[in-house]
Structures are given as C-alpha cells and as structure tokens.
C-alpha positions in Angstrom: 12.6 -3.2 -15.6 13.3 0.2 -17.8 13.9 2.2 -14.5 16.2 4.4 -12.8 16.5 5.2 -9.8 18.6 7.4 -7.7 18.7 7.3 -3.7 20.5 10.2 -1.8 22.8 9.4 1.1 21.6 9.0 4.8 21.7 12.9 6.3 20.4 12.7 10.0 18.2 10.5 9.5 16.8 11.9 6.2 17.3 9.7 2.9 15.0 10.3 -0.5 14.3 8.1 -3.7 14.0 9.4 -7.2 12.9 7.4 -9.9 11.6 7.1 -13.4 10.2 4.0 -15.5 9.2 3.6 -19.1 6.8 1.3 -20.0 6.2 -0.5 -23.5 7.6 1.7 -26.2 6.0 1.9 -29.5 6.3 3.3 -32.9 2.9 5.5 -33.1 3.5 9.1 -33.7 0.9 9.8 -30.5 2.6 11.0 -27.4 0.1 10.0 -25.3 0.5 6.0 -27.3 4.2 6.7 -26.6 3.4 7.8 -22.7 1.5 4.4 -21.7 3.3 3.2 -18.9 5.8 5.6 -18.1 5.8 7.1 -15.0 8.1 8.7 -11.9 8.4 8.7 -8.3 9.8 10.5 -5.3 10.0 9.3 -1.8 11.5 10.9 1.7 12.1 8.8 4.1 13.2 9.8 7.7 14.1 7.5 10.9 15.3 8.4 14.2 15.6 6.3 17.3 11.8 5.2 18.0 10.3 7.2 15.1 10.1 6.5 11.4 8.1 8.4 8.9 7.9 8.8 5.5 5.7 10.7 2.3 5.7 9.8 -1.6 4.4 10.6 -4.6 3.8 9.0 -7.7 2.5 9.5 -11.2 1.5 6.6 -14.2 0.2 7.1 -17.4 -2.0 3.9 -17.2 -3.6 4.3 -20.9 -3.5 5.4 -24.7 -5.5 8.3 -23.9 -3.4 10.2 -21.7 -5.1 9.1 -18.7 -2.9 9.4 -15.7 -2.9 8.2 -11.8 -1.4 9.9 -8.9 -0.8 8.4 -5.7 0.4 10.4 -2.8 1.2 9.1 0.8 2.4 9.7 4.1 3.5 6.9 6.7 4.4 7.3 10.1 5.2 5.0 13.3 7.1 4.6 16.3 8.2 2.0 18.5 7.4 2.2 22.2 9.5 -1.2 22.7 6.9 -3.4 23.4 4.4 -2.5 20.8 5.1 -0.1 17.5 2.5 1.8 16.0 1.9 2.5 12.6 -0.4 5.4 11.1 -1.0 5.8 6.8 -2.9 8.0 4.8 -2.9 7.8 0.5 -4.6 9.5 -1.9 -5.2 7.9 -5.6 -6.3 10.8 -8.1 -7.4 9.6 -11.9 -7.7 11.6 -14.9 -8.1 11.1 -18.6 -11.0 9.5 -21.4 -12.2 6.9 -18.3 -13.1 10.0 -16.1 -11.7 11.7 -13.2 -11.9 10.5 -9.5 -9.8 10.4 -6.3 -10.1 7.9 -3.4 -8.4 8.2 0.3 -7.2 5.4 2.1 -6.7 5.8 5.9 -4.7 3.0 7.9 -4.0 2.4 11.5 -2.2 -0.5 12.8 0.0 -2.5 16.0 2.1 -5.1 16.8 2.5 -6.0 20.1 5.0 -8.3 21.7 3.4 -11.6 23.3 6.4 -12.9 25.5 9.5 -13.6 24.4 8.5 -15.5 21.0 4.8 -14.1 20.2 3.9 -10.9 18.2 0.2 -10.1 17.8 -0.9 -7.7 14.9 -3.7 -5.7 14.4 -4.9 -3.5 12.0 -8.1 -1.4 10.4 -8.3 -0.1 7.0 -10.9 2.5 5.4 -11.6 3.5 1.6 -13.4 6.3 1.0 -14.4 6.7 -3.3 -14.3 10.8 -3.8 -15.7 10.2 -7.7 -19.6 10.3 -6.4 -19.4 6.5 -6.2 -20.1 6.1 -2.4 -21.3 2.5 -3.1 -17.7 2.1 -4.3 -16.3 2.8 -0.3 -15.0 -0.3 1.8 -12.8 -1.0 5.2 -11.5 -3.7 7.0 -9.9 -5.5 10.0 -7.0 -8.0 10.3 -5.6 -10.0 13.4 -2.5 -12.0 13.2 -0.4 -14.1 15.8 3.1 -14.8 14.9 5.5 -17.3 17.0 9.0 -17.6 16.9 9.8 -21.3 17.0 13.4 -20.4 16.4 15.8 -17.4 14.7 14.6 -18.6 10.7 11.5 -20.7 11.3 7.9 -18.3 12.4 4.5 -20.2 12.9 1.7 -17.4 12.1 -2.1 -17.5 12.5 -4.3 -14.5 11.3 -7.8 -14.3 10.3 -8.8 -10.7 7.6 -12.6 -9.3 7.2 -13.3 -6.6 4.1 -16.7 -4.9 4.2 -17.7 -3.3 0.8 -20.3 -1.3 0.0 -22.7 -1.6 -2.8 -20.3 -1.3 -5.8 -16.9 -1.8 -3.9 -15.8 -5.6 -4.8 -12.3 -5.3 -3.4 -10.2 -8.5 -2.4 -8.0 -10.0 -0.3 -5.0 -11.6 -1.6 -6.2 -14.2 -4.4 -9.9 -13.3 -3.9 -12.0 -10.7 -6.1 -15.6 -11.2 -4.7 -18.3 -10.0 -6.8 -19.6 -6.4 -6.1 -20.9 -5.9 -2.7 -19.8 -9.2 -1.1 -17.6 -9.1 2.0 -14.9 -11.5 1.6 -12.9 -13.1 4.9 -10.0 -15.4 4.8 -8.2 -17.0 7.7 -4.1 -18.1 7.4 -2.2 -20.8 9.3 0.9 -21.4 8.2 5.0 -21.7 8.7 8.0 -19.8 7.0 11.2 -20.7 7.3 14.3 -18.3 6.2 17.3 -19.7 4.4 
C-alpha cells in the first residue's frame, strides 16, 4: 500500500488517474535493487450517455535487474439498452536480463438482457506472444447466465474454455494447467449483497 494517487475532477465526461507505488525498499546502493517494485500509472477515463471508453498505461520494475513491464490499454463500450457491448485491446511489453518481448491481448464481449431478471454474457478472448514464442499464443470463450432472484441475492451459471498453444499454459481462476493443455471450468453459484 506505498501509493499515491491523484484523480482529477469530472470535466464533460472526462476524468484521469495518476498514480505512483513503491515497492520493497532496501539498503543496497543499486538503483535498479532500489527500483524493484516501483512503478506508475495513468488512466483517462471518459463516459457519456450510452458510451464509455477509456486508455491506460502502466510501467513496473518487476526485478533486480532493471527489468521493466509496460502495459498499455484501451476499453470501449456502449449500451444499446438491452444489450451493452464491450471492445479491449492491451499490450504487455518486457525488457531487462530475462529478455525482451511484447504480447497483445484483443477482447470482445456482451451482455444481454433475458427478461426482466436474466442477463446472459458472452465473451472471446485472443493472446497473441510477439517474443517469437508463437507456441506461447492462447484464446478463449465464456458464457454466463445470471438471474435476479431479488435486489441483493443473483443466481449465476457460466461455463469458460482456454485453448493454448504448445507452450501457452494459461489458467482460469485457481487453475494453471500444464503447458499446452486446454483447461475448462463450469460455475453455479449464489451471491448475495449485504
């Protein structure tokens, strides 16, 4: 929790985060031992009647060595009343002793009203490894039904499907698979708001 962060006021529509975090301070007289774990961010946000978009940037020294990731990202969606529409693009760029690569993440997704109480979501997600690695790629579906069985308490049902290439052993949730295995998982459950 060594952050601050400053957020500008709401200007038509326009608002924008700035922050910076230190991470574990030391005593070596390395800058880049001193660096580990600090990092920043900036983030514009925009919404306007039926539209909402938004684009950020972040930086984090993520080792001894310098090494540094950047993620950059741009969001958009609007609402059409009975189904919104969300579009998401980021881009992950690694430097330092661990080598240098940069991955792109495209998203689409919807959620569309099912009668007064029902929502169904949908969504598809590709990876795409820049580094060489194109056994390292992966994308995915989801499809979720959510009821409203009154104001706090929601009955959802949903049912997620990674594919990963050779090398790609990315998860969902709790689950790491090993490399090249496509892992699934299906969700039934209740929440209830206090």
């Amino acid at each position: 929790d060594n952050m601050v962060k400053y957020r500008t006021p709401n200007v038509s529509g326009f608002e924008a985060d700035l922050a910076y975090w230190w991470g574990q301070r030391n005593t070596s007289s390395d800058s880049d031992v001193r660096k580990e774990g600090d990092g920043g961010a900036l983030a514009v946000y925009y919404k306007n009647g039926p539209i909402a978009a938004s684009a950020v940037t972040q930086h984090v020294y993520r080792d001894a060595t310098g090494g540094k990731v950047r993620t950059s990202g741009l969001g958009f969606s609007y609402d059409f009343g009975p189904a919104k529409a969300y579009l998401a693009y980021t881009q992950d760029k690694e430097s330092g002793s661990q080598g240098d690569g940069k991955a792109r993440t495209y998203d689409i997704s919807a959620e569309i009203k099912a009668g007064d109480a029902g929502t169904v979501a949908v969504a598809y997600a590709n990876r795409n490894e820049d580094d060489g690695a194109a056994g390292e790629d992966a994308y995915g579906w989801s499809l979720y039904y959510m009821h409203a069985l009154s104001k706090r308490t929601t009955a959802y049902a949903g049912y997620s499907k990674l594919i990963n290439k050779d090398d790609a052993n990315y998860g969902l949730e709790f689950m790491t698979p090993p490399a090249g295995e496509d892992p699934q998982a299906v969700m039934l459950g209740m929440r209830h708001k206090f």
